[in-house]
C-alpha positions in Angstrom: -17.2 1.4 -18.1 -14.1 0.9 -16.0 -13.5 -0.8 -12.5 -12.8 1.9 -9.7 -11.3 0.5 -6.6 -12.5 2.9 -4.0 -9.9 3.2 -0.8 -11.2 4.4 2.6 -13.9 6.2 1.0 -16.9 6.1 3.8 -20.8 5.5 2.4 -22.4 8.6 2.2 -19.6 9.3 -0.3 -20.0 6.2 -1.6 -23.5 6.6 -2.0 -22.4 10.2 -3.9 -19.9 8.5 -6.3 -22.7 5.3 -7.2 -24.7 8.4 -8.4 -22.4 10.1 -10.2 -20.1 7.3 -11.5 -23.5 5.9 -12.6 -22.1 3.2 -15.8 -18.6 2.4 -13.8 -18.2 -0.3 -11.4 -17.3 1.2 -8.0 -15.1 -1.8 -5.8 -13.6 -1.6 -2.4 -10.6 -4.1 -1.8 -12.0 -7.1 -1.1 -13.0 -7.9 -4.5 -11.7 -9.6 -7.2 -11.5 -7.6 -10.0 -8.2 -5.2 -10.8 -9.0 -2.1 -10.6 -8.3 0.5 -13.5 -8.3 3.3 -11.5 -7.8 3.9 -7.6 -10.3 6.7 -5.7 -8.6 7.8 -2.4 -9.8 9.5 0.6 -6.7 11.2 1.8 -7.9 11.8 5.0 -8.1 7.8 6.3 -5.6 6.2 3.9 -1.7 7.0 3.6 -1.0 8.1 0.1 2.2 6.4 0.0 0.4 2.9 0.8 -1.9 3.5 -1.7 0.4 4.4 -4.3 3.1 1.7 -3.2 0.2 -0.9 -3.6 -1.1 0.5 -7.4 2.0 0.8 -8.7 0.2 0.7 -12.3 -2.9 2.0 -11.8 -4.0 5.3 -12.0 -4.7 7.0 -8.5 -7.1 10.3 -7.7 -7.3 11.5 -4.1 -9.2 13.6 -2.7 -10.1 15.8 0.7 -11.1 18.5 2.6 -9.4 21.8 1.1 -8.2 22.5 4.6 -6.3 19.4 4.7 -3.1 21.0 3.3 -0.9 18.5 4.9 -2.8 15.2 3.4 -2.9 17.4 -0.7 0.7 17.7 -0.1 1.5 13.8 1.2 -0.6 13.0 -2.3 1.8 15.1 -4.4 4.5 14.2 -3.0 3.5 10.1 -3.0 2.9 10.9 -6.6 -0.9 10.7 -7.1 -2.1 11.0 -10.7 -4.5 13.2 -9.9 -5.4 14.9 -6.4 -8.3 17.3 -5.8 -10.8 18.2 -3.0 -14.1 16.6 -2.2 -15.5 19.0 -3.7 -14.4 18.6 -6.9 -15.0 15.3 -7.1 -18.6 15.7 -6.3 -19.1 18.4 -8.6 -16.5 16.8 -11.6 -16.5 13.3 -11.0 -17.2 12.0 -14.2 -15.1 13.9 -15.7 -12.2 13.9 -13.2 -12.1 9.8 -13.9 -12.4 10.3 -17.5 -9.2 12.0 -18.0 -7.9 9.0 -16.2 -8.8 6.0 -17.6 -8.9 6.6 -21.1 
């Protein structure tokens, strides 16, 4: 089970990743707990904030496939791991896997 911090991600993904991430604690930034791995939408939250803040945790963003601008503002922010929504709703398990082991 591993803490994932989830940044700007609004709640009917949330409600998604509960479902899918079903074992892993799912945190936004208020809590107290580090996280060992960061979830980013890329479409509300700057990638270089985000990766400026978790300097040493793992980060995975995501958006829209048409958001070419935002996938390459991931890359070049230096995101661990950057895929489309729908990816992550159809992968996520394994997606954080890879991650946090």
């Amino acid at each position: 089970m591993a803490t994932i911090l989830l940044v700007g991600v609004d709640l009917f993904f949330r409600g998604k990743l509960d479902v899918l991430l079903d074992g892993h604690k799912l945190i936004t930034t208020d809590s107290v707990d580090p996280p060992e791995l960061v979830i980013v939408d890329l479409a509300r939250v700057d990638a270089d904030e985000v990766a400026e803040t978790y300097p040493d945790v793992p980060i995975m963003g995501f958006t829209n496939h048409t958001d070419t601008a935002g996938l390459r503002a991931a890359h070049a922010a230096g995101l661990d791991r950057v895929v489309v929504r729908s990816a992550l709703a159809e992968r996520a398990p394994e997606l954080v896997k890879e991650l946090v082991t």
